[in-house]
C-alpha positions as CSV (number, residue, x, y, z in Angstrom):
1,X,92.2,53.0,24.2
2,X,89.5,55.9,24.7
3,X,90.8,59.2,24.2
4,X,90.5,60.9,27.6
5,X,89.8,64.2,27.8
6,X,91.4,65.5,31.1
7,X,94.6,64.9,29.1
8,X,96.2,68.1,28.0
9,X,98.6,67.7,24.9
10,X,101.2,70.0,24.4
11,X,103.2,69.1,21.0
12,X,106.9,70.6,20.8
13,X,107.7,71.7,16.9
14,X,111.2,72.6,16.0
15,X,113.6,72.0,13.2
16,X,116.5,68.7,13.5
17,X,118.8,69.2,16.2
18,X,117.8,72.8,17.7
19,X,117.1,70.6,21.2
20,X,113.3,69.7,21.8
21,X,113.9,66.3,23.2
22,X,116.7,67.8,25.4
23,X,114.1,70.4,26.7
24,X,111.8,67.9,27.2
25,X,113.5,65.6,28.9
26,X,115.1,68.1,30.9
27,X,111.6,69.4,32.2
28,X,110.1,65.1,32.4
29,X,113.5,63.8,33.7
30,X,115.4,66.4,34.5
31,X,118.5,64.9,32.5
32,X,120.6,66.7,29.9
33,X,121.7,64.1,27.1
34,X,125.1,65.1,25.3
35,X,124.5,62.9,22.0
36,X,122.2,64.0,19.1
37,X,119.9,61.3,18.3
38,X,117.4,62.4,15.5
39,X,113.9,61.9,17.1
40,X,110.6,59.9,14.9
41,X,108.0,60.7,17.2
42,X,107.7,60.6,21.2
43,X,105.6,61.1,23.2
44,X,105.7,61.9,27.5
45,X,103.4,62.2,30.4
46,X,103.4,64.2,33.3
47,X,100.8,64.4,35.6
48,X,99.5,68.3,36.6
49,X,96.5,70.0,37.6
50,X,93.9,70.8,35.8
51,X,90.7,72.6,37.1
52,X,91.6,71.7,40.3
53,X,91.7,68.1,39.2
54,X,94.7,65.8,38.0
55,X,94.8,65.5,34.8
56,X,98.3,64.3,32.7
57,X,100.2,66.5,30.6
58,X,100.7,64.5,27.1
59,X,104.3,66.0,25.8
60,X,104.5,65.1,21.9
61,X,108.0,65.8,20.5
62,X,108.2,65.6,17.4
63,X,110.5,65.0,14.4
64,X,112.6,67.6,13.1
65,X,112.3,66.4,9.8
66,X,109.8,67.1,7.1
67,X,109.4,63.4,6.0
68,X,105.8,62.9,8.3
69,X,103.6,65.7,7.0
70,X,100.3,63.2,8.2
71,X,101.8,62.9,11.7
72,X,102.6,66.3,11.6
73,X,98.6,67.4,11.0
74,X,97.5,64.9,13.6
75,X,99.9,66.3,16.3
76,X,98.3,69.6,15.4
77,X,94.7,68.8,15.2
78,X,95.2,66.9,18.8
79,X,97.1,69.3,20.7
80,X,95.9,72.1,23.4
81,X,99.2,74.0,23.4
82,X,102.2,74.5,21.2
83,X,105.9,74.8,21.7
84,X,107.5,76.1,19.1
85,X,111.3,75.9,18.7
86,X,114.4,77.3,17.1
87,X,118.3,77.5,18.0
88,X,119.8,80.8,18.6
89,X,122.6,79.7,16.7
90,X,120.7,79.0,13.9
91,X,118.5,81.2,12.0
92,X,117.3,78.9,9.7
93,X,115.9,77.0,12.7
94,X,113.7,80.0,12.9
95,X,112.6,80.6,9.9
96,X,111.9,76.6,9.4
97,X,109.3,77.6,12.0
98,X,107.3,79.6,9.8
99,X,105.0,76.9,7.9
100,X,104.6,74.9,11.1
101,X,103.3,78.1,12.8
102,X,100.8,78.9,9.3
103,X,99.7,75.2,9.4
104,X,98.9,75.5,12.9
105,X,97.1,78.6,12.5
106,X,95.1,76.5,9.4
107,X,94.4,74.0,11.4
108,X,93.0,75.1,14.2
109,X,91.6,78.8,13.2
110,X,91.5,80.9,15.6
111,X,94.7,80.7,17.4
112,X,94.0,83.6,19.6
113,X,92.9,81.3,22.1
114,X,95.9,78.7,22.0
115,X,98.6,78.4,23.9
116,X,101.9,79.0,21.5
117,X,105.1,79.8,22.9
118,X,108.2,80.5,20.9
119,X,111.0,79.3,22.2
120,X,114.5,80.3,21.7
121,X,117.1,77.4,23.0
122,X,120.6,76.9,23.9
123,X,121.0,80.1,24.9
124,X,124.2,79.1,26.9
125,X,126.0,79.6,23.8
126,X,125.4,83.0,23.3
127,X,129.1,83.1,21.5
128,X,127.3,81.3,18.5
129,X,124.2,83.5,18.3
130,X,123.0,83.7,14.9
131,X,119.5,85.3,16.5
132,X,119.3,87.6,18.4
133,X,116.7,87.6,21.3
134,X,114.5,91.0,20.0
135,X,114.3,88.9,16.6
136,X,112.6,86.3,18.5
137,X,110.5,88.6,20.3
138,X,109.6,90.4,17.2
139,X,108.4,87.2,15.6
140,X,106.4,86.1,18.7
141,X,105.1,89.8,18.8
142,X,104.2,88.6,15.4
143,X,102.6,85.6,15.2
144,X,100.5,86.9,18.6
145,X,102.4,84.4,21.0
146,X,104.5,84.3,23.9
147,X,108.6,84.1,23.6
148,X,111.3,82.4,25.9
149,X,114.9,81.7,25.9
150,X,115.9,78.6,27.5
151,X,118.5,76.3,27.8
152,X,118.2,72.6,28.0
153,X,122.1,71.9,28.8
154,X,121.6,74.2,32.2
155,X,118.1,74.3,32.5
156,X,117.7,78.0,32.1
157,X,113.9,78.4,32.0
158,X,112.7,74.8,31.4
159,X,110.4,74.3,34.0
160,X,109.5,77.8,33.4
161,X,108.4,77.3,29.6
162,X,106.1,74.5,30.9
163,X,104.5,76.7,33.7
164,X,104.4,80.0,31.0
165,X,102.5,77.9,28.7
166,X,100.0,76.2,31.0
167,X,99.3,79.8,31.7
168,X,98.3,80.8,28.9
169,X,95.3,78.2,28.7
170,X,92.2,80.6,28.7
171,X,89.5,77.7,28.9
172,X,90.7,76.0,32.0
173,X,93.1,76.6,35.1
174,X,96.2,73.9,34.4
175,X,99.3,74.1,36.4
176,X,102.4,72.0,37.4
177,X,101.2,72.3,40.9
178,X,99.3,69.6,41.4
179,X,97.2,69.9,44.9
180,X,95.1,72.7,45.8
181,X,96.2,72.3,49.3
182,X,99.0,73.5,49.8
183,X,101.8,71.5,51.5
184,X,103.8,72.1,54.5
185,X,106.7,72.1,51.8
186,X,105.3,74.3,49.6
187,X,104.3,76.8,52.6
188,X,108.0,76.8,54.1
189,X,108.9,77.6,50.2
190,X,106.9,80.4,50.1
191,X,107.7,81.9,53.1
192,X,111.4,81.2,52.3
193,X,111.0,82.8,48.7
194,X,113.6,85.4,48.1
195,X,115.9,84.0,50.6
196,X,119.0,82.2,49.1
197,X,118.2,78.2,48.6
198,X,120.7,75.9,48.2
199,X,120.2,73.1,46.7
Protein backbone atom coordinates (compact mmCIF):
# COMPACT_ATOMS: atom_id res chain seq x y z
CA UNK A 1 0.00 0.00 0.00
CA UNK A 2 1.46 3.60 -0.89
CA UNK A 3 2.45 5.56 1.95
CA UNK A 4 0.14 8.60 1.89
CA UNK A 5 1.29 11.60 2.97
CA UNK A 6 -1.81 13.51 4.34
CA UNK A 7 -1.42 11.00 7.10
CA UNK A 8 -0.05 12.39 10.26
CA UNK A 9 1.64 9.78 12.68
CA UNK A 10 1.80 10.38 16.09
CA UNK A 11 3.64 7.41 18.02
CA UNK A 12 2.96 7.12 21.91
CA UNK A 13 6.35 5.91 23.82
CA UNK A 14 6.07 4.85 27.48
CA UNK A 15 7.41 2.21 29.71
CA UNK A 16 4.96 -1.37 30.45
CA UNK A 17 1.93 -0.61 32.09
CA UNK A 18 2.13 3.37 32.76
CA UNK A 19 -1.28 3.45 30.43
CA UNK A 20 -0.66 4.40 26.72
CA UNK A 21 -3.17 2.10 25.18
CA UNK A 22 -5.68 3.29 27.88
CA UNK A 23 -5.03 6.92 26.74
CA UNK A 24 -5.36 5.98 23.43
CA UNK A 25 -8.23 4.31 23.45
CA UNK A 26 -9.76 6.60 25.72
CA UNK A 27 -9.21 9.59 23.10
CA UNK A 28 -10.14 6.81 19.71
CA UNK A 29 -12.93 5.00 21.65
CA UNK A 30 -13.57 6.83 24.43
CA UNK A 31 -13.47 3.48 26.61
CA UNK A 32 -11.42 2.94 29.85
CA UNK A 33 -10.29 -0.82 29.98
CA UNK A 34 -9.66 -2.13 33.63
CA UNK A 35 -7.34 -5.22 32.68
CA UNK A 36 -3.59 -4.77 31.83
CA UNK A 37 -2.82 -6.43 28.68
CA UNK A 38 0.94 -5.93 27.60
CA UNK A 39 0.74 -4.28 24.14
CA UNK A 40 3.24 -5.65 20.72
CA UNK A 41 2.48 -2.90 18.52
CA UNK A 42 -0.93 -1.12 17.49
CA UNK A 43 -1.62 1.07 15.59
CA UNK A 44 -5.20 3.66 15.28
CA UNK A 45 -6.79 6.06 12.93
CA UNK A 46 -8.64 8.96 13.35
CA UNK A 47 -9.61 11.18 10.80
CA UNK A 48 -8.74 15.30 11.50
CA UNK A 49 -7.92 18.17 9.68
CA UNK A 50 -5.13 19.06 8.27
CA UNK A 51 -4.44 22.30 6.16
CA UNK A 52 -7.89 22.73 5.89
CA UNK A 53 -8.09 19.27 4.42
CA UNK A 54 -8.92 15.67 5.96
CA UNK A 55 -6.30 13.97 6.53
CA UNK A 56 -6.19 10.68 9.23
CA UNK A 57 -4.35 10.78 12.30
CA UNK A 58 -2.13 7.40 12.46
CA UNK A 59 -1.89 6.63 16.43
CA UNK A 60 1.13 4.12 16.91
CA UNK A 61 1.18 2.69 20.52
CA UNK A 62 3.82 1.00 21.19
CA UNK A 63 5.31 -1.71 23.28
CA UNK A 64 6.48 -1.01 26.65
CA UNK A 65 9.09 -3.40 26.40
CA UNK A 66 12.56 -3.09 25.19
CA UNK A 67 12.51 -6.43 23.13
CA UNK A 68 11.75 -4.40 19.46
CA UNK A 69 14.65 -1.91 19.24
CA UNK A 70 14.05 -2.16 14.99
CA UNK A 71 10.35 -1.33 15.49
CA UNK A 72 11.16 1.08 17.83
CA UNK A 73 13.53 3.17 15.13
CA UNK A 74 10.95 2.71 12.49
CA UNK A 75 8.18 4.25 14.67
CA UNK A 76 10.55 7.07 15.13
CA UNK A 77 11.79 7.65 11.76
CA UNK A 78 7.96 7.59 10.51
CA UNK A 79 6.35 9.65 12.96
CA UNK A 80 5.34 13.65 12.95
CA UNK A 81 4.65 13.89 16.61
CA UNK A 82 5.63 12.19 19.82
CA UNK A 83 3.88 11.29 23.02
CA UNK A 84 5.91 10.49 25.52
CA UNK A 85 4.74 8.76 28.68
CA UNK A 86 5.40 7.99 32.27
CA UNK A 87 3.13 7.06 35.53
CA UNK A 88 3.13 9.47 38.31
CA UNK A 89 3.41 6.64 40.50
CA UNK A 90 6.33 5.46 39.04
CA UNK A 91 9.47 7.23 38.68
CA UNK A 92 11.20 4.76 36.97
CA UNK A 93 8.54 5.18 34.20
CA UNK A 94 10.13 8.44 33.83
CA UNK A 95 13.35 7.96 33.76
CA UNK A 96 12.77 4.84 31.22
CA UNK A 97 11.81 7.79 29.05
CA UNK A 98 15.18 9.12 28.80
CA UNK A 99 16.81 7.00 25.90
CA UNK A 100 13.56 6.97 23.98
CA UNK A 101 13.59 10.86 24.12
CA UNK A 102 17.79 10.80 23.05
CA UNK A 103 17.00 8.29 20.26
CA UNK A 104 14.36 10.47 19.04
CA UNK A 105 16.38 13.45 19.26
CA UNK A 106 19.22 11.04 16.98
CA UNK A 107 16.93 10.25 14.88
CA UNK A 108 15.35 12.99 13.64
CA UNK A 109 17.93 15.94 14.51
CA UNK A 110 16.50 18.83 15.01
CA UNK A 111 13.71 18.21 17.33
CA UNK A 112 12.96 21.88 17.80
CA UNK A 113 10.46 21.62 15.21
CA UNK A 114 8.61 18.26 16.48
CA UNK A 115 5.81 17.93 18.23
CA UNK A 116 6.84 16.07 21.71
CA UNK A 117 4.64 16.13 24.55
CA UNK A 118 5.41 14.62 27.92
CA UNK A 119 2.91 13.16 29.44
CA UNK A 120 2.34 12.47 32.99
CA UNK A 121 -0.76 9.77 33.54
CA UNK A 122 -3.00 8.45 36.05
CA UNK A 123 -3.05 11.32 37.86
CA UNK A 124 -6.30 10.20 39.60
CA UNK A 125 -4.11 8.45 41.99
CA UNK A 126 -2.39 11.18 43.30
CA UNK A 127 -2.17 9.15 46.78
CA UNK A 128 0.52 6.96 44.91
CA UNK A 129 2.54 9.81 43.41
CA UNK A 130 6.07 8.91 43.17
CA UNK A 131 6.54 12.22 40.71
CA UNK A 132 5.66 15.05 41.35
CA UNK A 133 4.12 17.32 38.65
CA UNK A 134 7.14 20.28 38.75
CA UNK A 135 9.48 17.10 38.12
CA UNK A 136 7.70 16.54 35.03
CA UNK A 137 7.64 19.97 34.04
CA UNK A 138 11.23 20.39 34.74
CA UNK A 139 12.10 17.51 32.47
CA UNK A 140 9.85 18.78 29.69
CA UNK A 141 11.41 22.30 30.44
CA UNK A 142 14.34 20.17 29.67
CA UNK A 143 14.12 18.24 26.79
CA UNK A 144 12.36 21.62 25.09
CA UNK A 145 8.80 19.99 25.02
CA UNK A 146 5.45 20.43 26.12
CA UNK A 147 4.07 18.56 29.60
CA UNK A 148 0.52 17.33 30.59
CA UNK A 149 -1.05 15.33 33.24
CA UNK A 150 -3.84 13.23 32.28
CA UNK A 151 -5.82 10.50 33.22
CA UNK A 152 -7.04 7.72 31.07
CA UNK A 153 -9.44 6.07 33.87
CA UNK A 154 -11.46 9.66 34.03
CA UNK A 155 -10.34 11.20 31.06
CA UNK A 156 -8.75 14.16 32.63
CA UNK A 157 -7.06 15.87 29.59
CA UNK A 158 -7.19 13.17 26.91
CA UNK A 159 -8.71 14.82 24.29
CA UNK A 160 -6.81 17.67 25.30
CA UNK A 161 -3.17 15.95 24.87
CA UNK A 162 -4.31 15.22 21.27
CA UNK A 163 -5.45 18.87 20.49
CA UNK A 164 -2.10 20.25 22.59
CA UNK A 165 -0.01 18.23 20.39
CA UNK A 166 -1.51 18.90 16.98
CA UNK A 167 -0.78 22.37 18.04
CA UNK A 168 2.38 22.27 18.26
CA UNK A 169 2.90 21.22 14.41
CA UNK A 170 4.81 24.31 13.02
CA UNK A 171 4.70 23.06 9.24
CA UNK A 172 1.02 22.70 8.81
CA UNK A 173 -2.41 23.65 10.60
CA UNK A 174 -3.83 19.96 11.99
CA UNK A 175 -6.67 19.97 14.29
CA UNK A 176 -9.36 17.47 15.70
CA UNK A 177 -11.87 19.87 14.13
CA UNK A 178 -12.41 18.55 11.14
CA UNK A 179 -14.52 21.26 8.82
CA UNK A 180 -13.65 24.72 8.32
CA UNK A 181 -17.26 25.57 8.43
CA UNK A 182 -18.38 25.66 11.27
CA UNK A 183 -21.54 23.81 12.24
CA UNK A 184 -24.68 24.89 13.68
CA UNK A 185 -23.54 22.56 16.65
CA UNK A 186 -20.33 23.90 17.01
CA UNK A 187 -21.80 27.65 16.87
CA UNK A 188 -24.46 26.90 19.76
CA UNK A 189 -21.16 25.44 21.63
CA UNK A 190 -19.45 28.38 21.37
CA UNK A 191 -21.93 30.70 22.20
CA UNK A 192 -22.83 28.39 25.11
CA UNK A 193 -19.02 28.14 26.23
CA UNK A 194 -18.66 28.94 29.85
CA UNK A 195 -22.24 28.13 30.62
CA UNK A 196 -22.62 24.86 32.60
CA UNK A 197 -23.16 21.69 30.07
CA UNK A 198 -24.47 18.72 31.13
CA UNK A 199 -23.86 16.01 29.50
Amino acid sequence: MPEQSNDYRVVVFGAGGVGKSSLVLRFVKGTFRESYIPTIEDTYRQVISCDKSICTLQITDTTGSHQFPAMQRLSISKGHAFILVYSITSRQSLEELKPIYEQICQIKGDIESIPIMLVGNKNDENQNREVESSDGEAMAKKWKCAFMETSAKTNHNVKELFQELLNLEKRRTVSLQIDGKKSKQQKRKEKLKGKCVVM
